[in-house]
ZAMILUM-643144 format. One line per field, with one value per residue: residue number from 1; residue in three letters; chain; x, y, z of N, C-alpha, C, O, CB in turn. Coordinates in steps of 0.1 Angstrom, whole numbers, plus 5000, padded with zeros to 4 digits. Atoms other than C-alpha are relative to their C-alpha. Glycine has a CB too. Layout:
! residues N
i: NUM, ...
aa: ALA, ...
ch: A, ...
n.c1: X, ...
n.c2: Y, ...
n.c3: Z, ...
ca.c1: X, ...
ca.c2: Y, ...
ca.c3: Z, ...
c.c1: X, ...
c.c2: Y, ...
c.c3: Z, ...
o.c1: X, ...
o.c2: Y, ...
o.c3: Z, ...
cb.c1: X, ...
cb.c2: Y, ...
cb.c3: Z, ...
***
This chain:
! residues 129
i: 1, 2, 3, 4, 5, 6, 7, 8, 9, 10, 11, 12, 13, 14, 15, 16, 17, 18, 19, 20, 21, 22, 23, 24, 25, 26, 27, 28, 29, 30, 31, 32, 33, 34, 35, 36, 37, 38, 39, 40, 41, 42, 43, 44, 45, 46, 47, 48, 49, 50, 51, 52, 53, 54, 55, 56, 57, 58, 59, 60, 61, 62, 63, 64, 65, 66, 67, 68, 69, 70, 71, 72, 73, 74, 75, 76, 77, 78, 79, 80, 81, 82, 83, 84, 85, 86, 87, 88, 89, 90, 91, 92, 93, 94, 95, 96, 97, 98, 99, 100, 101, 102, 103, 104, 105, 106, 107, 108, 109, 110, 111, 112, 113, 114, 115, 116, 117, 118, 119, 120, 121, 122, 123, 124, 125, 126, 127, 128, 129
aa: UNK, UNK, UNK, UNK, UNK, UNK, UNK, UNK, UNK, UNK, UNK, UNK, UNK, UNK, UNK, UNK, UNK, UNK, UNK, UNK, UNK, UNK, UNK, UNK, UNK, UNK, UNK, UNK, UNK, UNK, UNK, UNK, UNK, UNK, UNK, UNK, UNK, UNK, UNK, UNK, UNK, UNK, UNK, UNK, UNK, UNK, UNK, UNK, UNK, UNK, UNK, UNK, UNK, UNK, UNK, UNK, UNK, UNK, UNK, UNK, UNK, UNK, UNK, UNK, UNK, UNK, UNK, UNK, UNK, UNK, UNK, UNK, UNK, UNK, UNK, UNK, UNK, UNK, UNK, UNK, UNK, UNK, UNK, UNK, UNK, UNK, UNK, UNK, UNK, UNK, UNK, UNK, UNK, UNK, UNK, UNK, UNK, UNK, UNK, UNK, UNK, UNK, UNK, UNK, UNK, UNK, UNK, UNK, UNK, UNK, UNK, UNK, UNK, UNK, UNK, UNK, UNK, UNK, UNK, UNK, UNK, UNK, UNK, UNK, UNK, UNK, UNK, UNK, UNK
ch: A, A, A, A, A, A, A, A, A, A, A, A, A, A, A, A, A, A, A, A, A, A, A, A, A, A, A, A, A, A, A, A, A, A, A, A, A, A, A, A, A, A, A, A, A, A, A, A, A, A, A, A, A, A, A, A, A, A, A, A, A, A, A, A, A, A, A, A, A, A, A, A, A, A, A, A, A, A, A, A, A, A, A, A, A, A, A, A, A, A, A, A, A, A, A, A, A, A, A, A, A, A, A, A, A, A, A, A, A, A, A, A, A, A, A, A, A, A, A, A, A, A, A, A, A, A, A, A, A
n.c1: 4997, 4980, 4997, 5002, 4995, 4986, 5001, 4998, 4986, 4984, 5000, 5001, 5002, 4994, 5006, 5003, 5013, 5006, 5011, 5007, 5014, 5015, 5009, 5001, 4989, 4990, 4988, 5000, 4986, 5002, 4989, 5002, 5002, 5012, 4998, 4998, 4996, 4984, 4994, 4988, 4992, 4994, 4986, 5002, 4993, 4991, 4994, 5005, 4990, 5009, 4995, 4991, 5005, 4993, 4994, 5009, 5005, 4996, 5001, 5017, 5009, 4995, 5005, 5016, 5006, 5001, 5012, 5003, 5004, 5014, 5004, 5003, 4994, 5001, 4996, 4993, 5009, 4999, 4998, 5014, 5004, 4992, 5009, 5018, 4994, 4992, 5009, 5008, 4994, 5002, 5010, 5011, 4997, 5006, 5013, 4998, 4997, 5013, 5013, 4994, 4998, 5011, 5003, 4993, 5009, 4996, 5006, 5013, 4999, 4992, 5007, 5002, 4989, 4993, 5014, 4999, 4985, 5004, 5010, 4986, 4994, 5007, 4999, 4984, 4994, 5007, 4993, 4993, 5005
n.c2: 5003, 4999, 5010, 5009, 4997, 5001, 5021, 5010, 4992, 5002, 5010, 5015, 5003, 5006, 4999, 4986, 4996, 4992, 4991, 5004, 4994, 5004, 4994, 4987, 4991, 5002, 5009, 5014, 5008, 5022, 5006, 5005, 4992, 4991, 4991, 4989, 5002, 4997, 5015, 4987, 5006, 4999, 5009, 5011, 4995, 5009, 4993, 4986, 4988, 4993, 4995, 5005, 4991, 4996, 5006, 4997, 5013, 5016, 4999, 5003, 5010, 5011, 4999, 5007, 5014, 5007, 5000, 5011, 5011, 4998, 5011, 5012, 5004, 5013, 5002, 5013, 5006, 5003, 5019, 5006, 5000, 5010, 5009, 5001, 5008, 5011, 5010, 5003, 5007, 5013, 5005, 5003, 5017, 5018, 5004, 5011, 5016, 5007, 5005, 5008, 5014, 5003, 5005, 5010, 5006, 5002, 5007, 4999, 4992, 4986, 4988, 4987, 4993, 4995, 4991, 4991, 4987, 4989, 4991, 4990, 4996, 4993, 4986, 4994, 4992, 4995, 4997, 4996, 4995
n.c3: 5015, 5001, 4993, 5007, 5008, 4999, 4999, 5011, 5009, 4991, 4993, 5002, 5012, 5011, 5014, 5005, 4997, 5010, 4994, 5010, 4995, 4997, 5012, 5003, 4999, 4987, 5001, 4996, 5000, 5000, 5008, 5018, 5010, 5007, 5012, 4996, 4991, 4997, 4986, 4989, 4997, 4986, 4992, 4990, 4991, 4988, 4989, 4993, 4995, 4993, 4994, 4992, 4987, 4991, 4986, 4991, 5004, 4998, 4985, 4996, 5010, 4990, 4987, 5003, 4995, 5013, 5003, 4996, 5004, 5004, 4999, 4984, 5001, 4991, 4990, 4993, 4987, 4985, 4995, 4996, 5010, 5008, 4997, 5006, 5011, 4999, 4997, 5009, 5016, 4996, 4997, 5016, 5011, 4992, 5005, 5005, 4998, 4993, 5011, 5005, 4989, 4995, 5019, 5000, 4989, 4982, 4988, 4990, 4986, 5000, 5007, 4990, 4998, 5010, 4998, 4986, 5006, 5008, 4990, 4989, 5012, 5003, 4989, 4999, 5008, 4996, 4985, 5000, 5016
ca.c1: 4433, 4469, 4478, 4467, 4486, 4518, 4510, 4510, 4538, 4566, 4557, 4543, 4544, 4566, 4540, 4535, 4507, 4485, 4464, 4438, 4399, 4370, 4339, 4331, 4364, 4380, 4412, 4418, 4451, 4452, 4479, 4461, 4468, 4441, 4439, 4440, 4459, 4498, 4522, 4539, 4570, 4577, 4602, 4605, 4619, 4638, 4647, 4620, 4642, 4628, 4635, 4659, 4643, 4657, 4672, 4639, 4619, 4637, 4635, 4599, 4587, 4614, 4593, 4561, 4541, 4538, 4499, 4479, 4469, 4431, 4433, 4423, 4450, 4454, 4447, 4466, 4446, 4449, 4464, 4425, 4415, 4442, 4430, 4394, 4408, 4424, 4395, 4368, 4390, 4393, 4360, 4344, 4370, 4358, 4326, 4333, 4349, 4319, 4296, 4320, 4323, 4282, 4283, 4305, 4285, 4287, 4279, 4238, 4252, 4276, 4246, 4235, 4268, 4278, 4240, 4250, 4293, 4273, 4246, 4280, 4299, 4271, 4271, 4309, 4314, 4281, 4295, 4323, 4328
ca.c2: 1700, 1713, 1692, 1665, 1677, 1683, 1641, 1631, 1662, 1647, 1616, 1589, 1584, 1562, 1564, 1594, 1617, 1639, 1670, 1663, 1683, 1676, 1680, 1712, 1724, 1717, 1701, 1669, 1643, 1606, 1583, 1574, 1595, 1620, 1634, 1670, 1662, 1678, 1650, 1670, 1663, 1647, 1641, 1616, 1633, 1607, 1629, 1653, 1680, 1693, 1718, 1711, 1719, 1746, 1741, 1754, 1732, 1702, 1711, 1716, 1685, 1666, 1678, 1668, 1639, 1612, 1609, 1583, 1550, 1549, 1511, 1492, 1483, 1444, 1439, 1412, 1387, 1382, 1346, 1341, 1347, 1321, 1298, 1300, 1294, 1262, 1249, 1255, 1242, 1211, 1207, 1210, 1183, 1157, 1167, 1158, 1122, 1117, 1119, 1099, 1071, 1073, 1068, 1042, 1025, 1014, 0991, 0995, 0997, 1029, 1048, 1067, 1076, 1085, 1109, 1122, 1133, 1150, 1170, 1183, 1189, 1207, 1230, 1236, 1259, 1278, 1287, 1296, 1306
ca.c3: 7849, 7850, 7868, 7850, 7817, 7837, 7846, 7813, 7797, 7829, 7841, 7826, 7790, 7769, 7744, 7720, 7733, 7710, 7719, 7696, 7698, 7707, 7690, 7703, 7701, 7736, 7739, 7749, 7756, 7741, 7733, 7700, 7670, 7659, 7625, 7636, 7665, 7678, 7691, 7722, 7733, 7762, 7793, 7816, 7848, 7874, 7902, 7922, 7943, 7975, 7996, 8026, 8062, 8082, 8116, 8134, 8115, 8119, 8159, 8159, 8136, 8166, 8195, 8175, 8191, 8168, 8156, 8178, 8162, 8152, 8159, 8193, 8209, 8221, 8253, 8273, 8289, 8325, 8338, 8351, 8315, 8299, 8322, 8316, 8278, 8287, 8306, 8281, 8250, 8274, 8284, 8246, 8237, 8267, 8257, 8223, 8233, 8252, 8223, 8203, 8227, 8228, 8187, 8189, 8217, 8251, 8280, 8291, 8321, 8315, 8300, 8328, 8338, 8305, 8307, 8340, 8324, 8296, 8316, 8339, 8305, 8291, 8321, 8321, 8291, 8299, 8336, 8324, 8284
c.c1: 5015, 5004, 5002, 5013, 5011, 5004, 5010, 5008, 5014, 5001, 4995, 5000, 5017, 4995, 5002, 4987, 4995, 4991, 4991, 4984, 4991, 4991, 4996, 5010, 5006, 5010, 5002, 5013, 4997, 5017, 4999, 4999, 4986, 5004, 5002, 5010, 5015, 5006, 5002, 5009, 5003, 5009, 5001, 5006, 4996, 5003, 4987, 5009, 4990, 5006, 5007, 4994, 5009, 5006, 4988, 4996, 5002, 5000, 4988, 4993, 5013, 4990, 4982, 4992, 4993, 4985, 4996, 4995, 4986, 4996, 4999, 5015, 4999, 4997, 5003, 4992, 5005, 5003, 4984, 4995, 5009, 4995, 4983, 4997, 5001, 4983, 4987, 5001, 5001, 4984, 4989, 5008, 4995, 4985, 5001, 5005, 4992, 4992, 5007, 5000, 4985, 4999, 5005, 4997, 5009, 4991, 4983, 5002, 5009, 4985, 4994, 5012, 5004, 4986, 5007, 5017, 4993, 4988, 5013, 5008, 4995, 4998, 5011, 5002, 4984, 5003, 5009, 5008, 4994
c.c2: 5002, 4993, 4985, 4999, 5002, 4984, 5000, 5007, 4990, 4984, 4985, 4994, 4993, 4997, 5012, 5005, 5011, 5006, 5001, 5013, 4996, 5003, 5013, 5007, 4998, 4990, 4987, 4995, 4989, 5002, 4997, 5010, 5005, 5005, 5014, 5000, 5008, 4990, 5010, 4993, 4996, 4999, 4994, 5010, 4987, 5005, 5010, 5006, 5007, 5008, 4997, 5010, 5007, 4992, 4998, 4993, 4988, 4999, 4998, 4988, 4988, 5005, 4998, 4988, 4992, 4996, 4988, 4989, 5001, 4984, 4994, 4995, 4982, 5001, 4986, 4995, 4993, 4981, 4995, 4998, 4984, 4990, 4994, 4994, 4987, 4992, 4999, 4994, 4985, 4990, 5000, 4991, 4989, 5001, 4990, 4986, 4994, 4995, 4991, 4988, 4997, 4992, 4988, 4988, 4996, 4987, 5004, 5007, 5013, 5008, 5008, 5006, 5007, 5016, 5010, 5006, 5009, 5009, 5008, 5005, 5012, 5014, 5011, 5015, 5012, 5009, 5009, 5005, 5010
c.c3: 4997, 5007, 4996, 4987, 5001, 5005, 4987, 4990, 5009, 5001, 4996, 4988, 4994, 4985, 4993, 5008, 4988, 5008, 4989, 5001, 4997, 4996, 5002, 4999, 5011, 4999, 5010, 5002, 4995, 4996, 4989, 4992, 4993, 4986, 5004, 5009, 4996, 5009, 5004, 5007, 5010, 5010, 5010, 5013, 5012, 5015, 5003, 5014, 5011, 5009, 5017, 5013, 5008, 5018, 5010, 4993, 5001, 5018, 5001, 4996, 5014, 5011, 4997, 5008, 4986, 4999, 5006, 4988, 5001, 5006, 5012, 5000, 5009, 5011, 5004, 5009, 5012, 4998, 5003, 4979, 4991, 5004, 5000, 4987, 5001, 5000, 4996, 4986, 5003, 5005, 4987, 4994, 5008, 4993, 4986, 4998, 5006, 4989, 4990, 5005, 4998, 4984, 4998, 5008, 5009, 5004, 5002, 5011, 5002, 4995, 5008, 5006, 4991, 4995, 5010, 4994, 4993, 5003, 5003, 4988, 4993, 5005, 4997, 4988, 4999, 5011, 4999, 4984, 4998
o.c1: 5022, 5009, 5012, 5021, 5018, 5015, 5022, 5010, 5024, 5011, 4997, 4996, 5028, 5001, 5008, 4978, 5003, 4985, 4996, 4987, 4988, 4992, 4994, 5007, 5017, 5009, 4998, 5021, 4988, 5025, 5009, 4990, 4979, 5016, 5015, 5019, 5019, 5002, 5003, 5006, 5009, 5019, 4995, 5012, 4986, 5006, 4986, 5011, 4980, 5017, 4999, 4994, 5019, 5005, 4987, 5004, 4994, 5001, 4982, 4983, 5010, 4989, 4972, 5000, 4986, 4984, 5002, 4991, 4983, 4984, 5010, 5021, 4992, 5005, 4998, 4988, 5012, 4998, 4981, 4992, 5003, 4987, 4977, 4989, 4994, 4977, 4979, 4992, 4999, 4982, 4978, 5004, 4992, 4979, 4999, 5001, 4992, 4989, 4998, 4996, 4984, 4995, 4998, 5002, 5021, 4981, 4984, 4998, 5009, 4987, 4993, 5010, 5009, 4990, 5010, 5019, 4994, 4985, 5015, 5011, 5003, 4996, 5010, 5007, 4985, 5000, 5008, 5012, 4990
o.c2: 4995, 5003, 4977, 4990, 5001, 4979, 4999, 5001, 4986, 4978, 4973, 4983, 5000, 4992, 5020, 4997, 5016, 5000, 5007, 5021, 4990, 5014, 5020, 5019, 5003, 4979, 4986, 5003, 4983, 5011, 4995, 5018, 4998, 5008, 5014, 5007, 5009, 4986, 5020, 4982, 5004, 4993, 5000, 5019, 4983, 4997, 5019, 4997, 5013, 5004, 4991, 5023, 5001, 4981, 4988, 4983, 4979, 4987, 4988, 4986, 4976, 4994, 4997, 4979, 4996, 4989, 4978, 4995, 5008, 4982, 4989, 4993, 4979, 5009, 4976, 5000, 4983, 4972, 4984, 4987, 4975, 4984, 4983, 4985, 4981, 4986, 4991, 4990, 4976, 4978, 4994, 4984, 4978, 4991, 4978, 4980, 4982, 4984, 4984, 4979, 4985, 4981, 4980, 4977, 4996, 4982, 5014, 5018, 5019, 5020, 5020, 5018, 5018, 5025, 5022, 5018, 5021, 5016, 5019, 5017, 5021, 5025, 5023, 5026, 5019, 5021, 5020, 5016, 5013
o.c3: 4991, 5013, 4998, 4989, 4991, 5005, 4985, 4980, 5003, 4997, 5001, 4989, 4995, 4975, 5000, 5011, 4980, 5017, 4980, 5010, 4987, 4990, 4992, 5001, 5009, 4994, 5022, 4998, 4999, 4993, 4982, 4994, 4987, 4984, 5003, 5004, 4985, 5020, 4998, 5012, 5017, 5005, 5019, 5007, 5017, 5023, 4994, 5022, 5008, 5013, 5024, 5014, 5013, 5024, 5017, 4993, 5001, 5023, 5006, 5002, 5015, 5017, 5005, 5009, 4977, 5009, 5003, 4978, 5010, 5009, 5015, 4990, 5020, 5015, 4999, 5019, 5011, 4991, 4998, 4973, 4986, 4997, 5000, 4986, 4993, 4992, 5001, 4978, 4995, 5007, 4986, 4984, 5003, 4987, 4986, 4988, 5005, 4986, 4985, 4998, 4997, 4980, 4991, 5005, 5011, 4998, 5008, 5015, 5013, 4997, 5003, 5009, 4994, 4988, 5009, 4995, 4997, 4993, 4998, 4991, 4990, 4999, 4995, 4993, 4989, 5010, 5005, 4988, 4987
cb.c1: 4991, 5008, 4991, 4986, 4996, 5005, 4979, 4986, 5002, 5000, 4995, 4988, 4993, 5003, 4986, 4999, 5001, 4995, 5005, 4998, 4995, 4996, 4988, 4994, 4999, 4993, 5012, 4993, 5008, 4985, 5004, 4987, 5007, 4997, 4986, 4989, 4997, 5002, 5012, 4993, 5005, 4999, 5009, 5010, 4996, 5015, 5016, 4983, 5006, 4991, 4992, 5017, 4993, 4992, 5013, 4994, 5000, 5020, 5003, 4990, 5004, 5018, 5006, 5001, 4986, 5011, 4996, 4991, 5005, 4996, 5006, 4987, 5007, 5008, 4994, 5013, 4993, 4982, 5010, 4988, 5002, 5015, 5003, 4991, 5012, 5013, 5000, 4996, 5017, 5008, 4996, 4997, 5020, 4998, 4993, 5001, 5010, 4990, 4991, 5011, 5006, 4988, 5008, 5011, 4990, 4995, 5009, 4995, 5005, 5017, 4990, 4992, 5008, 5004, 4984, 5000, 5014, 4997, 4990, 5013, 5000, 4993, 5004, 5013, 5006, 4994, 5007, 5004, 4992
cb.c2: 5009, 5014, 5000, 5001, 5005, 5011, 4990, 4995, 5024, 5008, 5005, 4995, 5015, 4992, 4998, 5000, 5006, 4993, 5015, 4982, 5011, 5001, 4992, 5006, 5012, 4995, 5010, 4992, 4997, 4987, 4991, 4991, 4994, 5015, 4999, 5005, 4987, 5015, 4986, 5010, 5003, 4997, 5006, 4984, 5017, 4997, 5007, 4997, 5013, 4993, 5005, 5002, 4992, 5011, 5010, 5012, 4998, 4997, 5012, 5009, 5001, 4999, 5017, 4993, 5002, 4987, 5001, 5003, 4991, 5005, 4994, 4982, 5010, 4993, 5005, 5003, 4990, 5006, 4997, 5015, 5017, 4999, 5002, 5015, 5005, 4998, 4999, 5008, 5005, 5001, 5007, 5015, 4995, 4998, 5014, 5002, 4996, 5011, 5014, 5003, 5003, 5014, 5009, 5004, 4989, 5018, 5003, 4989, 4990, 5002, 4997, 4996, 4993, 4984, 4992, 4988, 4994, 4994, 4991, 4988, 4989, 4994, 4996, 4983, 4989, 4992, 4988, 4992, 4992
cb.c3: 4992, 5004, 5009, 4996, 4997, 5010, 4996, 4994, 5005, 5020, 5009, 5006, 4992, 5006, 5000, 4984, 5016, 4987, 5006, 5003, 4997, 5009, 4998, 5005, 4999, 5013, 5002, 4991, 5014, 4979, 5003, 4996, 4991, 5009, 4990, 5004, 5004, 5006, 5000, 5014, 4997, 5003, 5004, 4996, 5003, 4995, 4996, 5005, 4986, 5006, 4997, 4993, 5010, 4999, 5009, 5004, 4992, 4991, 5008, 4993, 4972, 5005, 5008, 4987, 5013, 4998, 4987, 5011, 5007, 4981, 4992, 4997, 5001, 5001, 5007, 5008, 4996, 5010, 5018, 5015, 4994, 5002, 5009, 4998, 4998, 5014, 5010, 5000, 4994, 5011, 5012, 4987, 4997, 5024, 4997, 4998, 5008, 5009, 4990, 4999, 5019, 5007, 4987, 5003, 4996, 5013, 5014, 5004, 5010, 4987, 4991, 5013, 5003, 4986, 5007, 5020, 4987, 4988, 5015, 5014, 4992, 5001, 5016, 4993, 4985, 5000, 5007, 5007, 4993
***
Protein backbone atom coordinates (compact mmCIF):
# COMPACT_ATOMS: atom_id res chain seq x y z
CA UNK A 1 0.00 0.00 0.00
CA UNK A 2 2.89 2.41 0.63
CA UNK A 3 4.16 1.81 -2.04
CA UNK A 4 1.44 2.49 -4.03
CA UNK A 5 0.92 6.09 -2.50
CA UNK A 6 4.61 6.86 -2.93
CA UNK A 7 3.50 5.79 -6.94
CA UNK A 8 1.03 8.14 -7.23
CA UNK A 9 2.81 11.19 -4.45
CA UNK A 10 6.45 10.88 -7.03
CA UNK A 11 5.76 9.51 -10.09
CA UNK A 12 3.05 9.64 -12.12
CA UNK A 13 0.54 12.39 -11.85
CA UNK A 14 0.12 15.40 -13.89
CA UNK A 15 -3.31 15.46 -12.75
CA UNK A 16 -4.38 16.71 -9.30
CA UNK A 17 -4.82 13.79 -6.84
CA UNK A 18 -7.32 13.89 -3.84
CA UNK A 19 -7.28 11.60 -0.68
CA UNK A 20 -10.83 11.43 -0.38
CA UNK A 21 -12.91 8.56 2.23
CA UNK A 22 -14.51 5.96 1.83
CA UNK A 23 -17.64 4.97 3.11
CA UNK A 24 -16.47 3.44 6.08
CA UNK A 25 -13.94 5.79 6.64
CA UNK A 26 -10.72 4.40 4.97
CA UNK A 27 -8.76 6.48 2.83
CA UNK A 28 -8.55 6.26 -0.62
CA UNK A 29 -6.47 8.16 -3.81
CA UNK A 30 -8.50 9.44 -7.08
CA UNK A 31 -7.80 11.93 -9.61
CA UNK A 32 -11.42 13.07 -9.44
CA UNK A 33 -12.35 15.70 -6.88
CA UNK A 34 -14.27 14.46 -3.74
CA UNK A 35 -16.35 16.74 -1.68
CA UNK A 36 -14.52 15.89 1.57
CA UNK A 37 -11.46 15.16 -0.16
CA UNK A 38 -7.50 16.93 0.37
CA UNK A 39 -5.71 17.70 -3.00
CA UNK A 40 -1.88 16.62 -2.08
CA UNK A 41 0.79 18.02 -3.51
CA UNK A 42 2.78 16.50 -5.85
CA UNK A 43 6.40 15.99 -7.46
CA UNK A 44 7.45 14.70 -10.40
CA UNK A 45 11.01 13.31 -9.78
CA UNK A 46 13.33 12.78 -13.15
CA UNK A 47 16.39 11.37 -11.78
CA UNK A 48 16.48 7.97 -9.37
CA UNK A 49 20.23 7.88 -7.65
CA UNK A 50 21.72 4.57 -6.82
CA UNK A 51 24.24 3.46 -5.05
CA UNK A 52 27.72 3.06 -6.74
CA UNK A 53 29.26 -0.69 -6.46
CA UNK A 54 32.24 -1.22 -4.56
CA UNK A 55 35.46 -2.62 -6.08
CA UNK A 56 34.69 -6.24 -4.54
CA UNK A 57 31.46 -6.17 -5.98
CA UNK A 58 32.13 -5.10 -9.19
CA UNK A 59 34.87 -8.24 -9.20
CA UNK A 60 32.46 -10.70 -8.05
CA UNK A 61 29.29 -9.73 -10.36
CA UNK A 62 32.63 -10.04 -13.31
CA UNK A 63 33.48 -13.56 -12.35
CA UNK A 64 29.64 -14.36 -12.37
CA UNK A 65 28.45 -16.81 -15.13
CA UNK A 66 25.99 -15.24 -17.12
CA UNK A 67 22.40 -17.17 -16.50
CA UNK A 68 21.80 -20.02 -19.08
CA UNK A 69 19.12 -19.48 -21.72
CA UNK A 70 15.75 -21.43 -20.95
CA UNK A 71 15.27 -21.60 -24.80
CA UNK A 72 16.34 -24.66 -27.17
CA UNK A 73 18.99 -23.93 -28.88
CA UNK A 74 18.99 -24.40 -32.87
CA UNK A 75 20.56 -27.18 -34.02
CA UNK A 76 22.46 -27.19 -37.29
CA UNK A 77 21.44 -29.65 -39.76
CA UNK A 78 23.84 -31.99 -40.98
CA UNK A 79 24.72 -31.81 -45.02
CA UNK A 80 22.81 -35.40 -45.13
CA UNK A 81 19.83 -33.55 -43.53
CA UNK A 82 20.03 -30.46 -46.17
CA UNK A 83 20.07 -32.88 -48.69
CA UNK A 84 17.15 -34.99 -47.73
CA UNK A 85 15.50 -31.21 -47.73
CA UNK A 86 16.25 -30.68 -51.29
CA UNK A 87 15.16 -33.95 -52.41
CA UNK A 88 11.84 -34.10 -50.84
CA UNK A 89 10.89 -30.36 -51.85
CA UNK A 90 11.85 -31.77 -55.37
CA UNK A 91 10.12 -34.73 -55.37
CA UNK A 92 6.55 -33.12 -53.97
CA UNK A 93 7.09 -30.58 -56.81
CA UNK A 94 7.47 -33.47 -59.80
CA UNK A 95 4.89 -34.99 -57.99
CA UNK A 96 2.87 -32.09 -58.35
CA UNK A 97 3.67 -31.58 -62.26
CA UNK A 98 2.63 -35.03 -62.58
CA UNK A 99 -0.81 -34.56 -61.37
CA UNK A 100 -0.98 -31.34 -63.35
CA UNK A 101 0.02 -32.74 -66.57
CA UNK A 102 -2.68 -35.75 -65.64
CA UNK A 103 -5.52 -32.72 -65.29
CA UNK A 104 -4.56 -31.23 -68.20
CA UNK A 105 -4.56 -34.55 -70.05
CA UNK A 106 -2.42 -36.84 -71.90
CA UNK A 107 -1.81 -39.40 -74.62
CA UNK A 108 -3.74 -43.00 -73.68
CA UNK A 109 -0.77 -44.26 -74.40
CA UNK A 110 1.44 -42.24 -71.61
CA UNK A 111 -1.14 -43.32 -68.94
CA UNK A 112 0.47 -46.21 -67.52
CA UNK A 113 3.67 -44.63 -67.51
CA UNK A 114 2.42 -41.55 -66.12
CA UNK A 115 0.60 -44.37 -63.09
CA UNK A 116 3.85 -46.13 -62.80
CA UNK A 117 6.03 -42.04 -62.14
CA UNK A 118 3.24 -41.43 -59.58
CA UNK A 119 3.27 -44.83 -57.61
CA UNK A 120 7.53 -44.18 -57.40
CA UNK A 121 6.77 -40.39 -56.51
CA UNK A 122 4.41 -41.42 -53.93
CA UNK A 123 7.04 -43.66 -52.34
CA UNK A 124 9.77 -41.02 -52.50
CA UNK A 125 8.76 -38.57 -49.74
CA UNK A 126 7.56 -41.50 -47.51
CA UNK A 127 11.22 -43.24 -47.67
CA UNK A 128 12.64 -40.39 -47.03
CA UNK A 129 10.65 -37.27 -45.29
Amino acid sequence: MNQIILYLLFVAPAAPIYQCEGLRGEPYFSDRYCPKGQRIKTQTISIIEHAALTKEETEQLARLKPPRSTKPRRLRKSARDRQVDVTCHSTRQNLRDLREKRRKGYNVKDSNELEQQERQLKKEPRRLC
